[in-house]
Residue frames relative to the residue before (quaternion, step in Angstrom):
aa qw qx qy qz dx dy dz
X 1.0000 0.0000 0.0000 0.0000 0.00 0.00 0.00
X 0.4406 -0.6102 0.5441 0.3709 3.86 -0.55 1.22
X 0.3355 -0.7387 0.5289 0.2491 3.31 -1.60 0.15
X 0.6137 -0.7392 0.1689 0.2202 3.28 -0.68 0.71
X 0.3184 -0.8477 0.1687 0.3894 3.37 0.06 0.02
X 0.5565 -0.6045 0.1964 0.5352 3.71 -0.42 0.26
X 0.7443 0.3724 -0.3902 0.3938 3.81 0.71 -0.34
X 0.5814 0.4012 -0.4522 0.5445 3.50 1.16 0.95
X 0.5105 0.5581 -0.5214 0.3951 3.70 0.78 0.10
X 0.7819 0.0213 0.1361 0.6079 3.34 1.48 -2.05
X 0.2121 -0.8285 0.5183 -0.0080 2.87 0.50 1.50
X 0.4013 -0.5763 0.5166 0.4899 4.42 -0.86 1.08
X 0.8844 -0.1875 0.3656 0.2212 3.19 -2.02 -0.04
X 0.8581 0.2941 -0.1574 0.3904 2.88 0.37 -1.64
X 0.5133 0.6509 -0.4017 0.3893 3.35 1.42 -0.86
X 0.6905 0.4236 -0.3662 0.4579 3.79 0.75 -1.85
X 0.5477 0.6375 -0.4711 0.2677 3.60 0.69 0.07
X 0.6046 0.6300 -0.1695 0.4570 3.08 0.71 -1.72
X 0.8393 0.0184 -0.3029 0.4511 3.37 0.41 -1.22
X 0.4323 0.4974 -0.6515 0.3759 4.19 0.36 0.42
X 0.5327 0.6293 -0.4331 0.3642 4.21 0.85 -0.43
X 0.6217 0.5296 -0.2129 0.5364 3.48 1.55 -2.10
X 0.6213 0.6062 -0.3591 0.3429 3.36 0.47 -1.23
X 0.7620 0.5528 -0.1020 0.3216 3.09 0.73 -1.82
X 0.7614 0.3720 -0.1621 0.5056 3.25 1.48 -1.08
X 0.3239 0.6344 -0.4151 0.5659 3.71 1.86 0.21
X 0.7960 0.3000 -0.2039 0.4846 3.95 0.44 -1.10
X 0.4713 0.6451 -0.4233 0.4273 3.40 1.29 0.35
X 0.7106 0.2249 -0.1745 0.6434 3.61 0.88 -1.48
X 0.3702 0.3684 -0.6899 0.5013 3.91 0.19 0.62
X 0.8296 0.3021 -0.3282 0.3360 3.54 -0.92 -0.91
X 0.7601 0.4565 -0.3872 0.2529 3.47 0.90 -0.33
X 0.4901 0.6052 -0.2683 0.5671 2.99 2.06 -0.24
X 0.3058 -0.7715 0.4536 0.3248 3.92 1.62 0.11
X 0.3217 0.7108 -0.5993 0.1791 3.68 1.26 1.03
X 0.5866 -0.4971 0.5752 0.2793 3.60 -1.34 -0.03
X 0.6849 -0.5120 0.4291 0.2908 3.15 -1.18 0.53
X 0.7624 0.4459 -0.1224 0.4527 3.06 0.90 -1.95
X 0.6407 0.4059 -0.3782 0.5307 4.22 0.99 -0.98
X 0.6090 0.4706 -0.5682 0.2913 3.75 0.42 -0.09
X 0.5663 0.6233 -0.4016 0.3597 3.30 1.05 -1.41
X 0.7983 0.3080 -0.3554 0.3763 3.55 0.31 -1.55
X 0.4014 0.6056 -0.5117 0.4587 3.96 0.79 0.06
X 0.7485 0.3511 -0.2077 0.5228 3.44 0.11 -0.85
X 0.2962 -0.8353 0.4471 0.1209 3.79 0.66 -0.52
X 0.3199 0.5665 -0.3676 0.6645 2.97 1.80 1.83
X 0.6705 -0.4435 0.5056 0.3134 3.66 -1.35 0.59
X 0.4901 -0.6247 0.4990 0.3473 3.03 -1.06 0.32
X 0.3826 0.5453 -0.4365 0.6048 4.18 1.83 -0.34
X 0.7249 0.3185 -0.4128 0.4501 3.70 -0.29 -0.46
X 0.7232 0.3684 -0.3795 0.4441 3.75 0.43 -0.35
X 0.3765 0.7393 -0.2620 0.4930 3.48 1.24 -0.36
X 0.8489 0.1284 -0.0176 0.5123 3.49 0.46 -1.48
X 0.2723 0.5574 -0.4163 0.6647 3.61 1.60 0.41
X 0.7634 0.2796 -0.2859 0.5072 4.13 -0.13 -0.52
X 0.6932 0.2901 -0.3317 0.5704 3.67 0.88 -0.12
X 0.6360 -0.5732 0.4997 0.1317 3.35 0.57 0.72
X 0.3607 0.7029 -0.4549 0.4110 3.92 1.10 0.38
X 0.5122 -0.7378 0.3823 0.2170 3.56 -0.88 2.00
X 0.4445 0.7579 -0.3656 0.3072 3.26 1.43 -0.84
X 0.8365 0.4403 -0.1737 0.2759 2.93 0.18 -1.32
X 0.3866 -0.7537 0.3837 0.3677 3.89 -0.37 1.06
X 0.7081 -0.4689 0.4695 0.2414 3.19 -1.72 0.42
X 0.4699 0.5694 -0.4411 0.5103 3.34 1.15 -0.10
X 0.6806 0.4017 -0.4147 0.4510 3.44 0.34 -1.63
X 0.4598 0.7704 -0.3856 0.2154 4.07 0.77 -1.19
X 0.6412 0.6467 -0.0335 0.4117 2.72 0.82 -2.34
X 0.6461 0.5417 -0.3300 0.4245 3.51 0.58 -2.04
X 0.7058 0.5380 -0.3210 0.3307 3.32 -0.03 -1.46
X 0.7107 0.4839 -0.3385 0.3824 2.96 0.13 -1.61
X 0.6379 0.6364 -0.2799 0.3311 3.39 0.80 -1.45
X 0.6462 0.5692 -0.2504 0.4424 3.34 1.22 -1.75
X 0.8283 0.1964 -0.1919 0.4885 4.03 0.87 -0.87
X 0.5306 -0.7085 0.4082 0.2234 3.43 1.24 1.07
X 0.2625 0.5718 -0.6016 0.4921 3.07 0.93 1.74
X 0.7527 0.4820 -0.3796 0.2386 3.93 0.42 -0.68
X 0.3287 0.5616 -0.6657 0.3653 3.92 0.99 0.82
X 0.4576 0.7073 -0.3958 0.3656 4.02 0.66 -0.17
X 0.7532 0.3956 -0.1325 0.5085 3.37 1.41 -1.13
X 0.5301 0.4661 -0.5165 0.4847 3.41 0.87 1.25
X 0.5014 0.4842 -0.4792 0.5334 3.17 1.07 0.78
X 0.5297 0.6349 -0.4463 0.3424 3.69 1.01 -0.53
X 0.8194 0.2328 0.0297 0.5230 4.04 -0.74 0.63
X 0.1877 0.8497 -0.4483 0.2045 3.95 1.56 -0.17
X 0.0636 -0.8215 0.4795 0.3018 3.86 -0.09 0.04
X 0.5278 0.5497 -0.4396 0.4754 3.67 1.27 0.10
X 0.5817 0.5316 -0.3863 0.4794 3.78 1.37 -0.47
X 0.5564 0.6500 -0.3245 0.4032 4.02 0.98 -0.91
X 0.6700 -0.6154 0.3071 -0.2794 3.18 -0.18 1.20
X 0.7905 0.0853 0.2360 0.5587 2.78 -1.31 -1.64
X 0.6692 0.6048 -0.2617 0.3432 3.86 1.27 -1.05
X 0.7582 0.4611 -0.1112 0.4474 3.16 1.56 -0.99
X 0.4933 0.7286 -0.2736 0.3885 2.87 1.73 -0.25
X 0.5873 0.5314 -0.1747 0.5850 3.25 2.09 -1.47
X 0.5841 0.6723 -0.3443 0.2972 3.48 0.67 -0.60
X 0.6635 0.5685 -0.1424 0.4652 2.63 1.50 -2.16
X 0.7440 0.3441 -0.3023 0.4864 3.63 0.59 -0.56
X 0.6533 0.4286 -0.4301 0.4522 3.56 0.45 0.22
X 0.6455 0.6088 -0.3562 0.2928 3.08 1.10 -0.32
X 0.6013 -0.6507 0.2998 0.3536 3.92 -0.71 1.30
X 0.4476 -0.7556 0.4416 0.1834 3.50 -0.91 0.69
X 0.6575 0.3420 -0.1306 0.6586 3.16 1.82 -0.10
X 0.2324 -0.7346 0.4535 0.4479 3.47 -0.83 -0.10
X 0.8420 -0.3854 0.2200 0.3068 3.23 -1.25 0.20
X 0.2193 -0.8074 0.4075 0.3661 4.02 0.39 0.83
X 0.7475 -0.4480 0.3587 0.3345 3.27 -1.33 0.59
X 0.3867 -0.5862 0.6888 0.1802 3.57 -1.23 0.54
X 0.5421 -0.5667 0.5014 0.3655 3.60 -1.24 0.49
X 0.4964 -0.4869 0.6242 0.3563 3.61 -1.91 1.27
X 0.6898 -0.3900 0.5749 0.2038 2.88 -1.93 1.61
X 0.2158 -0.6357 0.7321 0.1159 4.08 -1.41 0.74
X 0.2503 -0.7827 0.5688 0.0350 3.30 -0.54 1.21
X 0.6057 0.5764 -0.4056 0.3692 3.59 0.65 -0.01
X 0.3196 -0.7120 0.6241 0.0381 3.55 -0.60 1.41
């Protein structure tokens, strides 16, 4: 039996949030789309337990299955915003200070004589 990892054993707060929130809003557009449990699962090409725990938002379960869903109720064009580096911030902020205050001085012109 694989072992588990530690941010799926105890996953922080906010994370088990996020995904009982995903979970939560995955069993929203099933039901609004009057899909069954069971025709989403086989769309997605998971058990109908793996969709099951996907709606409760359970760490276990891989991001793939995540992904499926969305995919299955044509909600996942949303997840190219996920991780965006023009959206980062806090990312560019580091950047900006590492970045050189000068540019870089020239290297010597190549001597072409053979």
């Amino acid at each position: 039996m694989p072992k588990i990892s530690k941010i799926a054993q105890s996953p922080p707060y906010a994370v088990e949030q996020l995904l009982a929130q995903i979970g939560r809003n995955i069993r929203t557009a099933r039901l609004r789309r009057k899909l069954r449990l069971e025709d989403l699962a086989e769309k997605v090409g998971v058990s109908r337990y793996v969709m099951s725990d996907i709606e409760k938002g359970k760490p276990t379960t891989s991001v793939a299955a995540y992904v499926g869903a969305l995919w299955a109720l044509g909600l996942s064009d949303d997840l190219k915003q996920i991780a965006d580096p023009d959206r980062d911030t806090e990312g560019k902020a580091f950047e900006s200070i590492r970045a050189p205050a000068t540019a870089p001085k020239r290297k010597k012109a190549l001597d072409n004589d053979f």
